[in-house]
Backbone bond lengths (Angstrom), bond angles and torsions (degrees), N, CA, C in turn:
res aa  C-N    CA-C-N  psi(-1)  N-CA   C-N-CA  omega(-1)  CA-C   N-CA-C  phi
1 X - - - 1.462 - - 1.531 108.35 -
2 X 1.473 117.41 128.31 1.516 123.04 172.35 1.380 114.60 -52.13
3 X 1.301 128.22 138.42 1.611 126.18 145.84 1.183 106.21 -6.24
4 X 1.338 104.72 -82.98 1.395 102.74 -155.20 1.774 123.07 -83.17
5 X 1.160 109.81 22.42 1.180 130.38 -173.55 1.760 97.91 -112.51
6 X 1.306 118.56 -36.63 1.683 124.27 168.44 1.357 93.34 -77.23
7 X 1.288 136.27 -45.40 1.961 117.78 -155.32 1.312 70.87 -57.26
8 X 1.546 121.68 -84.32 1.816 121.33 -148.04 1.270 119.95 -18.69
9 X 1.651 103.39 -60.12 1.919 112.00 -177.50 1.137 101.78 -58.85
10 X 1.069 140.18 -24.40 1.765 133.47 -156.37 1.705 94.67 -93.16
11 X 1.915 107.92 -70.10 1.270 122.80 152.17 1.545 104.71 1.43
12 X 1.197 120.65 -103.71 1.671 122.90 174.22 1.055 133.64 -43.03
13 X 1.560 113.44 -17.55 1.450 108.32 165.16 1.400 135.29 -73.38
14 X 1.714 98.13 -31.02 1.417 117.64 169.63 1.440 117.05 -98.99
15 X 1.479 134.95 31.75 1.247 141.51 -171.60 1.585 114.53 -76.05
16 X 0.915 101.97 3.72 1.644 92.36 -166.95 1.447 100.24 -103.70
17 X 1.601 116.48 -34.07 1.639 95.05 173.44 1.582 92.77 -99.89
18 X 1.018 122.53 154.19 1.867 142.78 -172.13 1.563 97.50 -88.75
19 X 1.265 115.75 -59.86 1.534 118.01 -176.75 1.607 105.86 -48.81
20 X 1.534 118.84 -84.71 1.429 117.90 151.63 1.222 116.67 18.75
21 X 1.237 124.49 -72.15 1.531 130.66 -118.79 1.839 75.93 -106.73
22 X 1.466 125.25 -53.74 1.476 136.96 171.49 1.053 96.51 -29.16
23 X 1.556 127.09 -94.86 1.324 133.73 -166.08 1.505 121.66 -44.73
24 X 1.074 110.28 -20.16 1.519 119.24 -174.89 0.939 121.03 -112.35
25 X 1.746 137.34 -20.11 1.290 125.47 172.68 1.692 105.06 -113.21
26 X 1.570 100.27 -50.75 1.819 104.80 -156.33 1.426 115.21 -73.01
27 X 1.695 105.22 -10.81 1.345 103.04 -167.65 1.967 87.26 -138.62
28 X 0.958 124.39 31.70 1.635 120.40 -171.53 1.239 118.96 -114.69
29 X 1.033 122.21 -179.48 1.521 111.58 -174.03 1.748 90.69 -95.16
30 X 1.195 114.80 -6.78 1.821 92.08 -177.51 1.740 108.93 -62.73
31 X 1.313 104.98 -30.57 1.682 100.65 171.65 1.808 107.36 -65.40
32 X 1.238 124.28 -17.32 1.490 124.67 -169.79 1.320 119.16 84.73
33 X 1.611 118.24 49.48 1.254 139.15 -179.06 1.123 124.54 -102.09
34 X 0.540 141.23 177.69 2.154 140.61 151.62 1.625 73.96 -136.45
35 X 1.561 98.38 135.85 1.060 156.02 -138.96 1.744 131.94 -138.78
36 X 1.445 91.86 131.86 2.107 94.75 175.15 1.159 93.39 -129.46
37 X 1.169 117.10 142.77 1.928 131.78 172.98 1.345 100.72 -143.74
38 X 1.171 118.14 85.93 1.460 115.82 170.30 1.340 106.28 -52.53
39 X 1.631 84.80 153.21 1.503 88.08 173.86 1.637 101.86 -151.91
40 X 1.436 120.33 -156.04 1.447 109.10 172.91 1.686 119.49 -67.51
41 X 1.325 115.08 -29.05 1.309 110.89 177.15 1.597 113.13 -70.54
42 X 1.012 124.69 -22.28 1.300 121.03 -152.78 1.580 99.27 -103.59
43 X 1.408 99.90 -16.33 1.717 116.64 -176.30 1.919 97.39 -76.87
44 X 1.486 109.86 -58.07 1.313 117.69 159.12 1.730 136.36 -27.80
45 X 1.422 77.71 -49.36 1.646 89.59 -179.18 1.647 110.63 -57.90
46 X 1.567 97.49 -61.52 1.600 113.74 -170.38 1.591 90.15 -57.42
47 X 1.114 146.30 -73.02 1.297 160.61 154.27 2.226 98.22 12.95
48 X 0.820 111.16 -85.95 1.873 128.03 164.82 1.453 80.01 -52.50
49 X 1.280 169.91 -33.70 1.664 128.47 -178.51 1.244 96.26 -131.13
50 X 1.830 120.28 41.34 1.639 118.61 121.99 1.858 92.22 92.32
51 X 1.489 108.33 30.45 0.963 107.61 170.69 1.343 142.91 -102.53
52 X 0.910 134.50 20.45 1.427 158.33 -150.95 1.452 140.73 -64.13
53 X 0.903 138.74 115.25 1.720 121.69 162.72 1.430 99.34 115.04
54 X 1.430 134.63 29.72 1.590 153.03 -150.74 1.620 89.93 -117.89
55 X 1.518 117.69 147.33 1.060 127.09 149.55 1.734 105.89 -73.67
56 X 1.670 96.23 175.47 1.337 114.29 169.03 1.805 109.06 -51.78
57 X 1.290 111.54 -65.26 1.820 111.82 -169.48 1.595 95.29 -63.60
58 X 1.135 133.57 -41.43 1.064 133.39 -171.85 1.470 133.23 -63.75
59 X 1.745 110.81 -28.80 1.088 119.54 165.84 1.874 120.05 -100.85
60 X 1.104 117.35 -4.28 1.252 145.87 126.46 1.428 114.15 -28.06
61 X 1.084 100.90 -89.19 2.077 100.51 177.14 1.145 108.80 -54.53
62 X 1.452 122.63 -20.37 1.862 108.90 168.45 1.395 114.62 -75.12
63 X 1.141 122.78 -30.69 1.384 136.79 -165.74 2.038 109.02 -71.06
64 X 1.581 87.43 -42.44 1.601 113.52 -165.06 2.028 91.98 -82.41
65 X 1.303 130.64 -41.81 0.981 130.23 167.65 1.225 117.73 -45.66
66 X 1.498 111.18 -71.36 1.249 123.90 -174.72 1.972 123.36 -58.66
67 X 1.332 89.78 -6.01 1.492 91.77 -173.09 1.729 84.57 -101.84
68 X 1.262 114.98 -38.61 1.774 109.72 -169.71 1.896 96.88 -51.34
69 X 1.520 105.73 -43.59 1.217 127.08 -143.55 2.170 96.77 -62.65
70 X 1.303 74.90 -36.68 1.870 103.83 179.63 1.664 128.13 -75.86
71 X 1.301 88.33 -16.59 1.504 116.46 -178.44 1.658 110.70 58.98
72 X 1.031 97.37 52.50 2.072 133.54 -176.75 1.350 113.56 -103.34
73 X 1.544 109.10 116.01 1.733 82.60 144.96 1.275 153.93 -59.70
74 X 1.104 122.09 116.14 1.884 99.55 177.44 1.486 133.00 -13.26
75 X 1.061 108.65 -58.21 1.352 118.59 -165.30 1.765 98.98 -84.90
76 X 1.089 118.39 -24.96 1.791 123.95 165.71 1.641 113.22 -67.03
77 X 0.953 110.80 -36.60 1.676 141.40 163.43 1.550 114.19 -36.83
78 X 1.701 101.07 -81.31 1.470 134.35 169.00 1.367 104.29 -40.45
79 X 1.404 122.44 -62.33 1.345 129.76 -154.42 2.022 92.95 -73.69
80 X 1.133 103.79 -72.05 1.508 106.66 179.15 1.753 104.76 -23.21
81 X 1.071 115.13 -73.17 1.446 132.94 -175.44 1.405 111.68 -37.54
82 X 1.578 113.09 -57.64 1.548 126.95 176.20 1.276 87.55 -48.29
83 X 1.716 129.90 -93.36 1.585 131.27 -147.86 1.063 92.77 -66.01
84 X 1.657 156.15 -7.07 1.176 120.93 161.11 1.794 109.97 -71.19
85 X 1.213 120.56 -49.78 1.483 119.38 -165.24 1.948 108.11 -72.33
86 X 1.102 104.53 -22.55 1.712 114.01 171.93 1.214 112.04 -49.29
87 X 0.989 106.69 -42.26 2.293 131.23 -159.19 1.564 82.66 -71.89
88 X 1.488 130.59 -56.21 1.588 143.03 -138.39 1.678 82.85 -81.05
89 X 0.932 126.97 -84.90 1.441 132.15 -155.96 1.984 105.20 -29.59
């Protein structure tokens, strides 16, 4: 079965919550990505280095930049970021 023939089935399985379905198919590794899913920590983070007032895709492409920029994966990026701001709360 294609990628993108699994996001769909999966896609529809989790359709009913929208967020869900984000984190888990369009931006997840089930498509075979490394990956950013903002979330509240990561909203936080940018937030402490004056980042603010960003949509979801938008603060996303900062995240995905800054990790290219770093020579990071995204989703190595994301994760770092999450367990750093998790620890803080």
């Amino acid at each position: 079965m294609s990628d993108r023939r699994l996001s769909y089935r999966l896609w529809t399985a989790v359709s009913s919550s929208t967020a869900t379905s984000r984190l888990l198919l369009v931006e997840g590794n089930l498509v075979g990505r490394s990956h950013v899913a903002v979330d509240v920590h990561l909203r936080a983070f940018a937030a402490d280095a004056g980042v603010t007032g960003l949509q979801y895709e938008e603060l996303r492409a900062v995240y995905e930049e800054a990790a290219a920029a770093l020579g990071h994966e995204p989703g190595g990026m994301e994760h770092a970021v999450w367990r750093f701001k998790s620890r803080a709360v």
